[in-house]
N, C-alpha and C positions, 0 to 999 in steps of 0.2 A: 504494500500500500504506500501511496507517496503522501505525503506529510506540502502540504501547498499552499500559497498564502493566496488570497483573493475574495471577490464580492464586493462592492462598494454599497452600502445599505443605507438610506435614510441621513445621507450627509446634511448640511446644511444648505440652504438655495444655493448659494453664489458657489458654496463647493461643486455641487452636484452640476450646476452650470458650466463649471471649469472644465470637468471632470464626463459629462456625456453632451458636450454640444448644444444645453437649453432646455433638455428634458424637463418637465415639469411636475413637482411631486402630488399632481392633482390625485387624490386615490379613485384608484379603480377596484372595486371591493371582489374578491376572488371568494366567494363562499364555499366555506368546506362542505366535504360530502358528511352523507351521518356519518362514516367511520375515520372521521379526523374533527367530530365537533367538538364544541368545547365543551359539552356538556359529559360528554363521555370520559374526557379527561380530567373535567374535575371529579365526577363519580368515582373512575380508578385510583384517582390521586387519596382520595376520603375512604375506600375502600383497604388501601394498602396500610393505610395508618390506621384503620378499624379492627382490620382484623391480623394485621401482625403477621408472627411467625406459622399461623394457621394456613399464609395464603403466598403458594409459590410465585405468584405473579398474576400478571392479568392480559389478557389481546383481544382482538378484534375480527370476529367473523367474517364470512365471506358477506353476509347480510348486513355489516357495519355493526353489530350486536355486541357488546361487551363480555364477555366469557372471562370470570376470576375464579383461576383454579385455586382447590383446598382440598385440607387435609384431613378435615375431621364436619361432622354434620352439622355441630353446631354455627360453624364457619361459610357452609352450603347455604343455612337457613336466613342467616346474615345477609350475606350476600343478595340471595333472592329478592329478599326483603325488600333491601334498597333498589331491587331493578334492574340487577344484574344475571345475567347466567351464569350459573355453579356448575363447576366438573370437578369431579374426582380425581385425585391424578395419585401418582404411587411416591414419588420424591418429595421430601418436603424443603422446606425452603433451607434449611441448617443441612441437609444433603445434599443440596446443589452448591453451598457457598460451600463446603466442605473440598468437594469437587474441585471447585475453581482455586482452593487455596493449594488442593494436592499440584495442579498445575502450575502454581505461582512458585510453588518450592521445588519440585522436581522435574519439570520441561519449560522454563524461563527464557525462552529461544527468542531470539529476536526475527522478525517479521511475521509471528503469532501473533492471534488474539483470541479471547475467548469471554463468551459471556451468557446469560440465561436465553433461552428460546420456551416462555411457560405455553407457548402452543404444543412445542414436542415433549416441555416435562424435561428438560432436558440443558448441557451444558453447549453452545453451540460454537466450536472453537475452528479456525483457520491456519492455515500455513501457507507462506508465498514461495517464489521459485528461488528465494534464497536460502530458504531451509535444506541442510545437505541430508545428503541417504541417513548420513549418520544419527542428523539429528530428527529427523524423519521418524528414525527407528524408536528411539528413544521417545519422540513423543507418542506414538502409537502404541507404546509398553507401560508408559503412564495411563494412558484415557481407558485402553484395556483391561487395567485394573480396579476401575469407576464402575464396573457394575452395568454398563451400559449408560451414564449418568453422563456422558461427553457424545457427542455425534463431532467427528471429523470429516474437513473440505477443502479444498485446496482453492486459495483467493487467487485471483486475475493481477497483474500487476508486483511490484514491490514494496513495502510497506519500509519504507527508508526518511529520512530526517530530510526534505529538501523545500526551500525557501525558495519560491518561486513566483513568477510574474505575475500581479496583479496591476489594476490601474487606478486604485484608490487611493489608498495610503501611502506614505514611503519614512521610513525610520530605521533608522541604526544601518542606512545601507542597502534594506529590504525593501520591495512594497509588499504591503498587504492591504483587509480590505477591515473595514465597519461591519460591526454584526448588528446592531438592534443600537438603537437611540436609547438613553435610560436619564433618570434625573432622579437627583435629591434635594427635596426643598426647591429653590429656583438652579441650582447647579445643575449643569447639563455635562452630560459624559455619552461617552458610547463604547460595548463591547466589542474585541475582538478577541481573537487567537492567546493563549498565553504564551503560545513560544513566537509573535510578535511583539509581543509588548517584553518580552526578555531581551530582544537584540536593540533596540529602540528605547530613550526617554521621551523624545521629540516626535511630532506626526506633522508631516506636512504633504500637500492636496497634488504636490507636483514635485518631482524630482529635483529636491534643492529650493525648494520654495519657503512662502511664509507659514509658520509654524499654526497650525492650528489647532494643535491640542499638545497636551505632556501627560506623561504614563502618571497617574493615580496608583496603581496597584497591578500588582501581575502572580500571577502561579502556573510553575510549569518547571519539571514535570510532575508527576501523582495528577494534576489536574493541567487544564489547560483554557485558562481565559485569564484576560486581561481587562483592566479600566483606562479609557484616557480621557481626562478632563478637559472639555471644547475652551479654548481662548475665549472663546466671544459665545453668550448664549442666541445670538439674534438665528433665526433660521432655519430649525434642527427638529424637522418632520420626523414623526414616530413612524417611519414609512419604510418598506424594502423595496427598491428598485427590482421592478416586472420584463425590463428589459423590452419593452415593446411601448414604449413612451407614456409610460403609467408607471404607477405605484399604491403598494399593497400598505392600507395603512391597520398597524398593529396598536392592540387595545388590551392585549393580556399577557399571560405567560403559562405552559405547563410541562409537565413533563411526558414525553411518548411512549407511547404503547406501541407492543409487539401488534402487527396487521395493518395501524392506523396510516391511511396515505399521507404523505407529506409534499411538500416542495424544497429545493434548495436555490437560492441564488447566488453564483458564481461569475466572476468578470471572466472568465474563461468559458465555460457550456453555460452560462447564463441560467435562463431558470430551466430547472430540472426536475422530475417527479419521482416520487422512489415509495416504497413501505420500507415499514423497520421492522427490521430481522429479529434483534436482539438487543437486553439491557441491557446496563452491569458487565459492559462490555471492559476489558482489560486488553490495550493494546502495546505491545514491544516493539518502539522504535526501532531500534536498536541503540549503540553509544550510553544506555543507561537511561536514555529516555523510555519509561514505561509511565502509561497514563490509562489510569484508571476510573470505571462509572461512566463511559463514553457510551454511547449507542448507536449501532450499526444499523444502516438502513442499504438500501436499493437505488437511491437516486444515483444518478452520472455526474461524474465530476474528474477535473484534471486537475491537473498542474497548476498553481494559478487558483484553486477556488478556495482553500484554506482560510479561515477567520471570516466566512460569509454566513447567511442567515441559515436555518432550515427552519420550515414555519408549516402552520397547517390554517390557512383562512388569518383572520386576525390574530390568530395564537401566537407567540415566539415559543421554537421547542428548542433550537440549541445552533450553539457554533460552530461551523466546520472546521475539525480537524486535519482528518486523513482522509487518504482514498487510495483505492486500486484501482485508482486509472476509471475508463468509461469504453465501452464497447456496445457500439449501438446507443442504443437508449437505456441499456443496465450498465449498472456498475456496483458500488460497494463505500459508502460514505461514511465517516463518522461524526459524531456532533457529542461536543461538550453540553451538557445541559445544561439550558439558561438559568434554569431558577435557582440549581448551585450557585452561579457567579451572582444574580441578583442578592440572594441571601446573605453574600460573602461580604458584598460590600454596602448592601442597603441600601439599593438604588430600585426604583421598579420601568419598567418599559411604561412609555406613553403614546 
């Protein structure tokens, strides 16, 4: 998977003016389908902290329908309750993290990842074509020993550290892009990438240009997002650039579900549509870069789309990470979740 910087989302007018020729952040409102609404996300999100350790996870039917699997009936009858569909499933959530730790200790391979898939019940882990026979072997003698509790697949691409072209930002040498507009009180900031905001103090709209923002805060690796606080408040649309002389204006935040559609936008494949595969996703840069809690979806992405949105209708669900590349219209994206970085630094999207 490549690791890539890009997306330019919701700058300021005159930035956004610089930076695509006049486009206008007039929104153009993109409504999700039922299986990316908000409602079903906040239902999973109140679900997950309702019922705990009882409930391996939760995704999204082919009907857009919420399905939260659990472990025990009175967790079923919960669930129902609220609205949701109840599955039975055999792994409970302390045997899948169980799982994932066995992997974290004894096949720590760089261009792996691995994370829950609760539609399969299961640990849902990757290897790219940089993993050798050797260590092939060895991961396949680890997940082997899981009981069935890992399903192994081999990813498209490289999953390697590489800072790459975008046309948004530019810091420490880099460019990358804006993920989501955010504000506290009247201060205004915007998220991106944390391994942008690591190479960078400074942001500026054009290569060598006037600074428009300075790094607030960064994390990376274990996590990966950053804060940079705007120079100037005037002009800084809660909006992600649609790439077709519009924009997507965002009003929430949540976190995604396994099934649920999404989009991602990237100054490279621009926007893109994907489902999410997989939480609790754990991905190995390599160089010691590992970042964990990321979530793996199906949009297309390159080189270049790194530190961009992925959203579902007015939702913000996280910042792009990594990717293996795009082939066709699949590919393999990660996204840092928003509402960690929000929490982190007590900002909320507007």
């Amino acid at each position: 998977m490549r690791r890539t910087l890009c997306a330019r989302i919701g700058l300021p007018a005159l930035l956004v003016a610089a930076l695509i020729g006049g486009i206008t952040s007039a929104a153009a409102q993109d409504e999700p389908s039922p299986a990316t609404s908000a409602g079903d996300l906040r239902l999973a999100g109140q679900l997950k902290q309702d019922l705990g350790a009882a409930s391996p996870g939760a995704y999204l039917d082919a009907d857009g329908g919420l399905v939260v699997t659990v472990t025990t009936d009175a967790a079923a009858e919960k669930a129902e309750a609220a609205g949701a569909k109840a599955e039975r499933v055999q792994r409970s959530a302390a045997q899948l993290k169980t799982a994932m730790d066995t992997l974290s200790a004894k096949a720590a391979i760089p261009g792996t990842t691995w994370g829950v898939n609760p539609r399969t019940n299961q640990v849902a882990a990757t290897y790219d074509s940089t993993v050798s026979k050797r260590e092939l072997a060895r991961l396949k003698k680890v997940a082997a020993g899981l009981d069935g509790a890992v399903k192994l697949s081999r990813a498209p691409g490289k999953l390697t550290r590489e800072v790459n072209g975008g046309d948004a930002i530019y810091g420490g040498g880099y460019r990358c892009s804006a993920a989501f507009n955010v504000a506290k009180g009247t201060a205004r900031y915007f998220l991106t990438a944390g391994h942008c905001t690591e190479s960078g103090a400074t942001w500026s709209a054009t290569s060598g240009g006037a600074t428009i923002g300075t790094r607030e805060g960064t994390s990376f690796p274990t996590n990966d997002y950053g804060l940079v606080k705007y120079a100037s408040t005037s002009g800084t649309p809660g909006t992600v650039n649609l790439y077709n002389g519009s924009s997507q204006d965002i009003t929430g935040s949540a976190n995604a579900v396994v099934g649920q559609s999404l989009k991602k936008s990237g100054s490279t494949t621009k926007v893109t549509s994907g489902k999410v595969e997989a939480v609790n996703v754990t991905a190995n840069y390599g160089g010691g870069d590992i970042v964990s809690g990321l979530v793996r979806t199906t949009a297309c992405s390159a080189g270049g789309d790194s530190g961009g949105a992925h959203f579902a209708g007015a939702t913000a669900l996280g910042i792009h990470s990594g990717s293996s590349g795009c082939s066709g219209t699949a590919g393999t994206a990660l996204h840092q979740p928003v509402k960690e970085a929000l929490s982190a630094y007590g900002v909320n999207v507007y």
